[in-house]
MDTraj code that builds the backbone (N, CA, C; nanometers):
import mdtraj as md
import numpy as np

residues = "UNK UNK UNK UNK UNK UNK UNK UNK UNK UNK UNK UNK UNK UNK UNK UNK UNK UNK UNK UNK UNK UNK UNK UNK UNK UNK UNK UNK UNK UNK UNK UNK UNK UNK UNK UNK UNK UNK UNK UNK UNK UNK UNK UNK UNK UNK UNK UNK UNK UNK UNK UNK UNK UNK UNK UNK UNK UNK UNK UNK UNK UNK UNK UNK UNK UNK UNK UNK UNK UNK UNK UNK UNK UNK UNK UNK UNK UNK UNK UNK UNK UNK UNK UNK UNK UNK UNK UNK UNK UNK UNK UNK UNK UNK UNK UNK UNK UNK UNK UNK UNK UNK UNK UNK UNK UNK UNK UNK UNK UNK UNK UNK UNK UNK UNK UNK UNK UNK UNK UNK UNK UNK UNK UNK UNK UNK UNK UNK UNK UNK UNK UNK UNK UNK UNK UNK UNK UNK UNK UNK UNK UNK UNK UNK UNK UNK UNK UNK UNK UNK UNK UNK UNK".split()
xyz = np.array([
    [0.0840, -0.1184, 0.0000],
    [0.0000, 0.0000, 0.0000],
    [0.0886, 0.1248, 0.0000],
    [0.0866, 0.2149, -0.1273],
    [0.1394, 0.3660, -0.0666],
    [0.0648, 0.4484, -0.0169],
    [0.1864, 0.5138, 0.0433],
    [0.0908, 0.6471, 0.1419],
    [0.1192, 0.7588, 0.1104],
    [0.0236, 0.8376, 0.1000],
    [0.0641, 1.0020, 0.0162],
    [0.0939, 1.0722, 0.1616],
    [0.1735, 1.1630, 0.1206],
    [0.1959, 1.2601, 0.2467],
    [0.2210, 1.4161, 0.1685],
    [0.2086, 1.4475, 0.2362],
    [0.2162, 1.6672, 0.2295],
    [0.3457, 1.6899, 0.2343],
    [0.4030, 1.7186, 0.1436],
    [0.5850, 1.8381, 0.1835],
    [0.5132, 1.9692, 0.1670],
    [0.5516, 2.0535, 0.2446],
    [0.5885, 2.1639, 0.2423],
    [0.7038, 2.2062, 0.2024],
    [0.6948, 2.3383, 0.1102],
    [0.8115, 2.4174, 0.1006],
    [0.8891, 2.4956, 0.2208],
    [0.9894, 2.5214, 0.2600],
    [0.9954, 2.6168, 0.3405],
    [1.1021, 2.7061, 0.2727],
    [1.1470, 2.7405, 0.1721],
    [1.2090, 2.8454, 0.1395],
    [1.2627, 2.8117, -0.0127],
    [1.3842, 2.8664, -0.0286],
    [1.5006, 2.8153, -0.2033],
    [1.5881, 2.8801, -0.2040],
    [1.6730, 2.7872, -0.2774],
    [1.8141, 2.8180, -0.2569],
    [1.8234, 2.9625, -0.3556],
    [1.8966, 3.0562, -0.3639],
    [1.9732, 3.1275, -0.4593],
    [2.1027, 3.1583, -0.4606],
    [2.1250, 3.2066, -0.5825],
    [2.2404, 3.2009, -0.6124],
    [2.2422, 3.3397, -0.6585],
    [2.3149, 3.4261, -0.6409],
    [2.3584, 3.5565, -0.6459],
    [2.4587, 3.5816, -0.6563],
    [2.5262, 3.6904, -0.7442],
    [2.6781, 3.7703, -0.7547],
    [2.7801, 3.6536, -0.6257],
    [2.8025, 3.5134, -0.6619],
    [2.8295, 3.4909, -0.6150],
    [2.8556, 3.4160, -0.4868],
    [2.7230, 3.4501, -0.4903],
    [2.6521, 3.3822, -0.3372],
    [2.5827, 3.2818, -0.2964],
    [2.5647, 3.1410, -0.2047],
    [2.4512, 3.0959, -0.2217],
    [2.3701, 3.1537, -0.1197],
    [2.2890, 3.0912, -0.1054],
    [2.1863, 3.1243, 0.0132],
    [2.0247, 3.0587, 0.0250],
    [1.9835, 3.0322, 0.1424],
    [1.8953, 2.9604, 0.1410],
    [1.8110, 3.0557, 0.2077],
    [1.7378, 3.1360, 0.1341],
    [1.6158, 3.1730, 0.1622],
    [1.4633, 3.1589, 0.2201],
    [1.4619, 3.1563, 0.3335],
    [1.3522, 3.1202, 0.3871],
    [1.1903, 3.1609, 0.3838],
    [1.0843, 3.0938, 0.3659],
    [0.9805, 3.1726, 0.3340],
    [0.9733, 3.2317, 0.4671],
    [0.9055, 3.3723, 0.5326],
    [0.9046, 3.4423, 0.5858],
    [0.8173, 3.3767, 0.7251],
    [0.7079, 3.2849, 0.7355],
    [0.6292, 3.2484, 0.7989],
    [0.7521, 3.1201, 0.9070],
    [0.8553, 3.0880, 0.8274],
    [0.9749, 2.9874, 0.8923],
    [1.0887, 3.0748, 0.9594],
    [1.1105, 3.1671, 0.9250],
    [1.2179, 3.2145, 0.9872],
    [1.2740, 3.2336, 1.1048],
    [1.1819, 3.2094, 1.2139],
    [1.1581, 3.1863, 1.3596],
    [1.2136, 3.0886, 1.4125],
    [1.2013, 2.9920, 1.2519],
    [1.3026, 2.8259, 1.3214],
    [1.4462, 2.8387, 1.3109],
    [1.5135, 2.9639, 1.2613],
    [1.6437, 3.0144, 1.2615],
    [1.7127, 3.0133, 1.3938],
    [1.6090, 2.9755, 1.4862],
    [1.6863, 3.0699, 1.6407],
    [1.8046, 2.9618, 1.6643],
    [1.9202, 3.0068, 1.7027],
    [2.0498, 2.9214, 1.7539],
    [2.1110, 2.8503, 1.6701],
    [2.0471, 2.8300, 1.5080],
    [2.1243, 2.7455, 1.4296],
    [2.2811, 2.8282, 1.4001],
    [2.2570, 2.9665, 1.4259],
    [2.4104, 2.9903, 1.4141],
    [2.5290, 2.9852, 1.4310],
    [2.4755, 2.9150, 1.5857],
    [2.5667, 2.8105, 1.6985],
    [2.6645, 2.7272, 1.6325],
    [2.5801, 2.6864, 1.5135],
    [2.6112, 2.5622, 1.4572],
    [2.7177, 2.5896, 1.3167],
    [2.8385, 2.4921, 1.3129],
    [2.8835, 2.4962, 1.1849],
    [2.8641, 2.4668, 1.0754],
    [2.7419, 2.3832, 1.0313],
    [2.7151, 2.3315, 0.9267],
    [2.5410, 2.2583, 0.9858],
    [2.4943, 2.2952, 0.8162],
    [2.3433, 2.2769, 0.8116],
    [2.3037, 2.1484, 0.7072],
    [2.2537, 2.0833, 0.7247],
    [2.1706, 2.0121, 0.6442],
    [2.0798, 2.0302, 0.5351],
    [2.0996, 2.0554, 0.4554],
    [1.9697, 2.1274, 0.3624],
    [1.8914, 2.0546, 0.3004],
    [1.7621, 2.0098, 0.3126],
    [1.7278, 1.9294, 0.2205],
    [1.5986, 1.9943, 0.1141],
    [1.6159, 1.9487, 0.0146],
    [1.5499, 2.0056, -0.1502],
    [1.4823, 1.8885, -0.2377],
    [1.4179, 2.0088, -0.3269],
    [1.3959, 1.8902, -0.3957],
    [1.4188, 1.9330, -0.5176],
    [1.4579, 1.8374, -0.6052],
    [1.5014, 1.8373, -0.7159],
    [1.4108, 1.8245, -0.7992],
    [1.3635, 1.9635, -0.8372],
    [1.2354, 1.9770, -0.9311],
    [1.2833, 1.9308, -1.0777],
    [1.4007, 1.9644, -1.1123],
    [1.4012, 1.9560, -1.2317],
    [1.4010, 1.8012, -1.3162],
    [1.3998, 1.6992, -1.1857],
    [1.3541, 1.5577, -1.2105],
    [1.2264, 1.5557, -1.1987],
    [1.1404, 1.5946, -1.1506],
    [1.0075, 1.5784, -1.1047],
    [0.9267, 1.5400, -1.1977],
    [0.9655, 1.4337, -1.2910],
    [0.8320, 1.4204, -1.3527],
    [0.8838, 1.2381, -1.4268],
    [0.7385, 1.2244, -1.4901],
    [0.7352, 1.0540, -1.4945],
    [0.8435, 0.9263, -1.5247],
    [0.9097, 0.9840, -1.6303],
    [1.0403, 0.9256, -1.6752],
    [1.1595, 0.9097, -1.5760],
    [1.1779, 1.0508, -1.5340],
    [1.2856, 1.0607, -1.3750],
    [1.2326, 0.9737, -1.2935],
    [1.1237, 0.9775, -1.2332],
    [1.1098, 0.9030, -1.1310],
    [1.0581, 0.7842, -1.1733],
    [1.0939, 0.7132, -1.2943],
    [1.0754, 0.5762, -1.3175],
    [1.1990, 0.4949, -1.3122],
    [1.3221, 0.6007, -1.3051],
    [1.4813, 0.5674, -1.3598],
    [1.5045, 0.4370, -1.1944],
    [1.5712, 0.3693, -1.2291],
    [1.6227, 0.2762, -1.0940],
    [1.7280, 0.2515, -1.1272],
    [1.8517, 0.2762, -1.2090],
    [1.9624, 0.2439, -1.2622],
    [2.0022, 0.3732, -1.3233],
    [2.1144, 0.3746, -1.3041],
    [2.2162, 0.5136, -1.4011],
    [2.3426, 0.4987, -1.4459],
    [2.4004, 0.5366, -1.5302],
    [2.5208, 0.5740, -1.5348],
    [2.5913, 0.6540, -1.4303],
    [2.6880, 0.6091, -1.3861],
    [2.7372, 0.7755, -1.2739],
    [2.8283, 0.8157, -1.3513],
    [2.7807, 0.9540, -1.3718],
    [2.9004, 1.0598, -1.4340],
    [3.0420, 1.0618, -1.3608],
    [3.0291, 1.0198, -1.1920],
    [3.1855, 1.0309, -1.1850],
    [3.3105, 0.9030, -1.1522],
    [3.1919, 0.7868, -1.2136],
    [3.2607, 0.6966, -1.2583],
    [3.2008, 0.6422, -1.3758],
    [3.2113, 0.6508, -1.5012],
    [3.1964, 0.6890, -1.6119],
    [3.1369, 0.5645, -1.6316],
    [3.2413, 0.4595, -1.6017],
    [3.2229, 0.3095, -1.6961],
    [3.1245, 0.2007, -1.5886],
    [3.1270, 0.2817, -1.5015],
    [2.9607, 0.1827, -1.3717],
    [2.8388, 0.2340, -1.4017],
    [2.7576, 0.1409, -1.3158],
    [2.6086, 0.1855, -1.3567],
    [2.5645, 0.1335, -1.2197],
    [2.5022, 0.2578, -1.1308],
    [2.4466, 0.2323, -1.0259],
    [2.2976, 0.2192, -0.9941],
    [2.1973, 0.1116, -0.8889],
    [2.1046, 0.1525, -0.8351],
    [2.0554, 0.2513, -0.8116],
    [1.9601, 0.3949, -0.7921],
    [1.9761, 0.5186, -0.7551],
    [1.9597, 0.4890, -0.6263],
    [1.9470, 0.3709, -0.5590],
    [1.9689, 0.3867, -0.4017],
    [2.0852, 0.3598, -0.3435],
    [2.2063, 0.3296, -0.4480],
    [2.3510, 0.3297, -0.4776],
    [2.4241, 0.4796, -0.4866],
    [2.3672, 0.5597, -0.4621],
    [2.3981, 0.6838, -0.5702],
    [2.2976, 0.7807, -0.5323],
    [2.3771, 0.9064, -0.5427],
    [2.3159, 1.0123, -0.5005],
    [2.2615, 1.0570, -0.6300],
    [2.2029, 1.0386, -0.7316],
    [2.1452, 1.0893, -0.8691],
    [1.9815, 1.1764, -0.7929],
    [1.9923, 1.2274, -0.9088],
    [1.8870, 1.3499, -0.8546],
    [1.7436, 1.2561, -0.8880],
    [1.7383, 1.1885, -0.9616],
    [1.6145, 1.1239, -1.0388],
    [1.6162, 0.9664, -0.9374],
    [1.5027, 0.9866, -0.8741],
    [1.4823, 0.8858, -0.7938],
    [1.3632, 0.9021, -0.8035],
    [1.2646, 0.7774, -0.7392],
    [1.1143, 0.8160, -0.7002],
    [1.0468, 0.9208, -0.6282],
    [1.1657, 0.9590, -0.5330],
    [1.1018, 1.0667, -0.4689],
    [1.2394, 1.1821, -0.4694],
    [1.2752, 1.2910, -0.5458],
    [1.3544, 1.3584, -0.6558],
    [1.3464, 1.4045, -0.4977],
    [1.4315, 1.3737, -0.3682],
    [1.4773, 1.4189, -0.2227],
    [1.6105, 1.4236, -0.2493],
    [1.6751, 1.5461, -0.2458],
    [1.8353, 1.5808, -0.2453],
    [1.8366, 1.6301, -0.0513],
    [1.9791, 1.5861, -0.0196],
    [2.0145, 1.6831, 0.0536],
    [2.1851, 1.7063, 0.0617],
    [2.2310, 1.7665, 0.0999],
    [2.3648, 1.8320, 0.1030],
    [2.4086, 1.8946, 0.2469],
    [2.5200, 1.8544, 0.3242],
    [2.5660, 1.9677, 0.4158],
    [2.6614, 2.0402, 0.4073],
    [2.5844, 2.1516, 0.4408],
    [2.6713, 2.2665, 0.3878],
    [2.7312, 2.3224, 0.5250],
    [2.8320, 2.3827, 0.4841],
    [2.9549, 2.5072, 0.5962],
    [2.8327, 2.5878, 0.5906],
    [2.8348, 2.6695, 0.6722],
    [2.7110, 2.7741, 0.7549],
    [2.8352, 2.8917, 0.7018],
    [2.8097, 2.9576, 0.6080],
    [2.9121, 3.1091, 0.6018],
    [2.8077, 3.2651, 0.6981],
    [2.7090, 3.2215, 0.6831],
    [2.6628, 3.3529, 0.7887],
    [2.5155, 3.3198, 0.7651],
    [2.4461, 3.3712, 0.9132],
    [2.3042, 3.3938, 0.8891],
    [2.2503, 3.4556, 0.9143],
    [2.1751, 3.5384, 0.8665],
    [2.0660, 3.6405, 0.8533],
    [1.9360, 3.6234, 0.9416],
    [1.9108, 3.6205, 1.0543],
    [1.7477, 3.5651, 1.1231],
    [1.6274, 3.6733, 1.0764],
    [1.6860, 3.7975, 1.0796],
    [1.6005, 3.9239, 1.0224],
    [1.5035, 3.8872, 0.8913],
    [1.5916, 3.8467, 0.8300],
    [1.5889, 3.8146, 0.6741],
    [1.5424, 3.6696, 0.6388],
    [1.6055, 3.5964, 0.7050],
    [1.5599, 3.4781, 0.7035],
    [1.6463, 3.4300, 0.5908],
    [1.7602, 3.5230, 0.5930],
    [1.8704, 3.4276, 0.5048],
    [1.9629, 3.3657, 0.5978],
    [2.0000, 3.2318, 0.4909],
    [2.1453, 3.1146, 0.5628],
    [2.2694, 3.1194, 0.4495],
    [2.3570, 3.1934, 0.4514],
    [2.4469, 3.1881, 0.3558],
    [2.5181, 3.0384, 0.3590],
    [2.5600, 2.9966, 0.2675],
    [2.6461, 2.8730, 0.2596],
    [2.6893, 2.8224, 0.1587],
    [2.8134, 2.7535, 0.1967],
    [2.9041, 2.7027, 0.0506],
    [2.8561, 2.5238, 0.0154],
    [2.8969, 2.4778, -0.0606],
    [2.9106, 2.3441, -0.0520],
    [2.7916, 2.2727, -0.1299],
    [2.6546, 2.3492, -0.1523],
    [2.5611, 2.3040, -0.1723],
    [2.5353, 2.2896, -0.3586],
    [2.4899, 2.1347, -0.3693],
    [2.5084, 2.1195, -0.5174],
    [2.3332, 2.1236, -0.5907],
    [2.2800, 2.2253, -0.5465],
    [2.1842, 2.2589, -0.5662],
    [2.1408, 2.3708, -0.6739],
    [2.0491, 2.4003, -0.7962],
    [2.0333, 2.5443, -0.8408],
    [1.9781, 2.5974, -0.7868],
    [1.9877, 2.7340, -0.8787],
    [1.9224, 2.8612, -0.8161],
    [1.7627, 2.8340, -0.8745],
    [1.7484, 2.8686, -0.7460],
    [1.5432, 2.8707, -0.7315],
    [1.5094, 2.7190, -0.6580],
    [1.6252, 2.6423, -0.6478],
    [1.5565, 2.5089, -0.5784],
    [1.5043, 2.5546, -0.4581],
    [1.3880, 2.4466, -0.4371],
    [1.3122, 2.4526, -0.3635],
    [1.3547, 2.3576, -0.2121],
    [1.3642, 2.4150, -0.0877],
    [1.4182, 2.3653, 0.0271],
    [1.2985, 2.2787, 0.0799],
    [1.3323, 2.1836, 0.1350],
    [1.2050, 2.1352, 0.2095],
    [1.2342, 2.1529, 0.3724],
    [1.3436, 2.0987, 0.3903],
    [1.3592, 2.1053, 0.5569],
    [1.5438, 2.1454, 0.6166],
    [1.5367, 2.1917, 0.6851],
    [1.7120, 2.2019, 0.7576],
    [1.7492, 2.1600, 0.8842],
    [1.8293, 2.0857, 0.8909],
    [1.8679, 2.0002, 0.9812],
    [2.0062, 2.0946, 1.0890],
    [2.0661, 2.0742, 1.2134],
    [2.1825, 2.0994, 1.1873],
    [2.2556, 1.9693, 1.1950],
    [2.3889, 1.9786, 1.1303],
    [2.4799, 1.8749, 1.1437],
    [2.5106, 1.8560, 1.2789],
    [2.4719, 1.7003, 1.3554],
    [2.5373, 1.7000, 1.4762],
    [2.6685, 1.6334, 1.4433],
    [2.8231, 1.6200, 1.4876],
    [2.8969, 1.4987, 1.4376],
    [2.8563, 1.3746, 1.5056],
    [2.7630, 1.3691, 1.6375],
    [2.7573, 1.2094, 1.7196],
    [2.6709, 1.1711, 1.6311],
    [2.6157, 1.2197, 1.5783],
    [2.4731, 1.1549, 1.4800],
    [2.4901, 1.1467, 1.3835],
    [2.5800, 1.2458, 1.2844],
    [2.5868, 1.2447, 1.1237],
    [2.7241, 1.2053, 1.0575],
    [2.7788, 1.1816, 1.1467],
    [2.9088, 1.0972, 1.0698],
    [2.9417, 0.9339, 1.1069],
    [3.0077, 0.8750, 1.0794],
    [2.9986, 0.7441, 1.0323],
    [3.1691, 0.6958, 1.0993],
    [3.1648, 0.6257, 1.2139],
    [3.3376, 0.5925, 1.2512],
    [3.4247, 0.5274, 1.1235],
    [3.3590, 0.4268, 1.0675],
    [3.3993, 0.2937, 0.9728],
    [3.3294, 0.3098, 0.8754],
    [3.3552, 0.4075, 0.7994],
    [3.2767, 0.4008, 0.6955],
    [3.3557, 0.4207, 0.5784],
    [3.2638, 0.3120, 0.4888],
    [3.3516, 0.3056, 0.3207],
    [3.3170, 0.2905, 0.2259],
    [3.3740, 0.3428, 0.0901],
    [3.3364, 0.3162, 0.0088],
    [3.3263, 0.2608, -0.1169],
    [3.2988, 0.2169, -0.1929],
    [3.3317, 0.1228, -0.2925],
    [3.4700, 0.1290, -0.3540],
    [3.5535, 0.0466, -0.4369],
    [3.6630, 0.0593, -0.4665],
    [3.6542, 0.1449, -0.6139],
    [3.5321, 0.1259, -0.6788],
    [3.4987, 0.2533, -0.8079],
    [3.5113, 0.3615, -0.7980],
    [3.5118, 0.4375, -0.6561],
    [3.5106, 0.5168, -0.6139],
    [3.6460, 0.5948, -0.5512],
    [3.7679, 0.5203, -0.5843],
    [3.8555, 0.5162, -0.4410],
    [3.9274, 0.6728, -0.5270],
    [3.8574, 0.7248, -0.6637],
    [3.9691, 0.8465, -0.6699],
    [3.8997, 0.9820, -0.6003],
    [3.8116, 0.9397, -0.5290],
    [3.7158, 1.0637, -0.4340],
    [3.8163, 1.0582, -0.3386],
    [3.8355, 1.2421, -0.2907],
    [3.9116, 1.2885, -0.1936],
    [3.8081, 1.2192, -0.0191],
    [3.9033, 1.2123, 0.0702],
    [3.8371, 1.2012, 0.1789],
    [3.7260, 1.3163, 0.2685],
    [3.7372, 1.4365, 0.2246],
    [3.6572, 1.5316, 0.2268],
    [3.6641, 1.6465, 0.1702],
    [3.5437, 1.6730, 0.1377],
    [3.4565, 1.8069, 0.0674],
    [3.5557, 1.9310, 0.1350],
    [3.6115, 1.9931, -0.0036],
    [3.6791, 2.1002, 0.0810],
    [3.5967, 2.2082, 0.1406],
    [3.6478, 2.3280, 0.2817],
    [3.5520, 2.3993, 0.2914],
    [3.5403, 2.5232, 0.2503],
    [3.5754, 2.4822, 0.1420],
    [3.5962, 2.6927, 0.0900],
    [3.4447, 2.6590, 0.0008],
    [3.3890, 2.5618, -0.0507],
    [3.3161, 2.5258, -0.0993],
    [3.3301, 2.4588, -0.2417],
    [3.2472, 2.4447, -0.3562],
    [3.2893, 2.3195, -0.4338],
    [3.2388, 2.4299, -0.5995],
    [3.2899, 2.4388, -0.7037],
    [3.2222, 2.5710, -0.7971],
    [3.0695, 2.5516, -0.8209],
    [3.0338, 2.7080, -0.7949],
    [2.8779, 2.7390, -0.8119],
    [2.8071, 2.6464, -0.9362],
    [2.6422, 2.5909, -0.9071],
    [2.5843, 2.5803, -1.0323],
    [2.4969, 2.6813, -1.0549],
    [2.4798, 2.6755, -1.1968],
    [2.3934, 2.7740, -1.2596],
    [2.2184, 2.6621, -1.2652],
])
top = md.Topology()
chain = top.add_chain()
for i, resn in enumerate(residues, 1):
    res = top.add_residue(resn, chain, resSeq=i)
    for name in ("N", "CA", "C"):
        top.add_atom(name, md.element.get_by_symbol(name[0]), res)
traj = md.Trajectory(xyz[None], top)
C-alpha cells in the first residue's frame, strides 16, 4: 500500500553575484533561532528539475563520476529517484534571522531550488566511525573542501 503525504516548502536556494543562500519563506524564519551556533546545516530540496514521470521511473544510471559503472539510484546520489529528495551539508558562512537568510558554501543545488527542511549537522549523529566506500570510487578525496565546491547555474 502507498501512502501520500504533504511536503511543504519552506524556502530556495539562490544564487547571487556569487553567493549561495537559502532563503527562507518568511512564515519559517523563527526556526532560525540558535542554528548559528552551529557549523554546518543540512539542507534538504527537492530536485524539481527531475520531477516528472520518466525521472522518477529511472532505478539504474550511469554515474558521471565513474563513467564506466552503472548504479542503483539507491547506490547513488542521482537526482532522479522516485522521490527527486536531495540533501547536502553545507559550511554555515553567515546567517541572517532578520531576513531569514542562511548563507552557505558546498551546496550542489540550483538557483530557485526549492528547500524542504534544515537540519543541523550533529557529528555524534551524522558521521559514520567505519565508513567506506566502494573501490569505483577510491579516486574521491576524503573530504569536501571547505571553501566550498564551484557554483551551479
Amino acid at each position: 500500500m502507498q501512502k501520500q503525504f504533504q511536503v511543504k516548502t519552506i524556502g530556495q536556494v539562490l544564487r547571487e553575484n556569487g553567493k549561495t543562500v537559502v532563503q527562507l519563506n518568511p512564515d519559517y524564519k523563527d526556526g532560525l533561532l540558535r542554528l548559528d551556533e552551529f557549523s554546518h546545516v543540512v539542507v534538504f530540496w527537492w530536485a524539481d528539475r527531475c520531477d516528472n514521470e520518466k525521472d522518477r521511473a529511472k532505478l539504474q544510471t550511469q554515474l558521471p563520476y565513474a563513467e564506466d559503472k552503472t548504479a542503483g539510484v539507491f547506490a547513488c546520489r542521482a537526482e532522479y529517484r522516485p522521490n527527486p529528495i536531495a540533501m547536502s551539508v553545507c559550511p554555515i558562512v553567515h546567517i541572517d534571522n532578520g531576513t531569514g537568510q542562511i548563507e552557505v558554501a558546498n551546496i550542489d543545488a540550483v538557483d530557485n531550488t526549492q528547500v524542504l527542511d534544515l537540519k543541523p549537522y550533529f557529528p555524534v549523529c551524522d558521521r559514520v566511525k567505519n565508513a567506506f566506500i566502494p573501490n569505483w570510487l577510491e579516486g574521491w578525496p576524503e573530504w569536501m573542501p571547505e571553501g566550498g565546491i564551484a557554483p551551479m547555474d
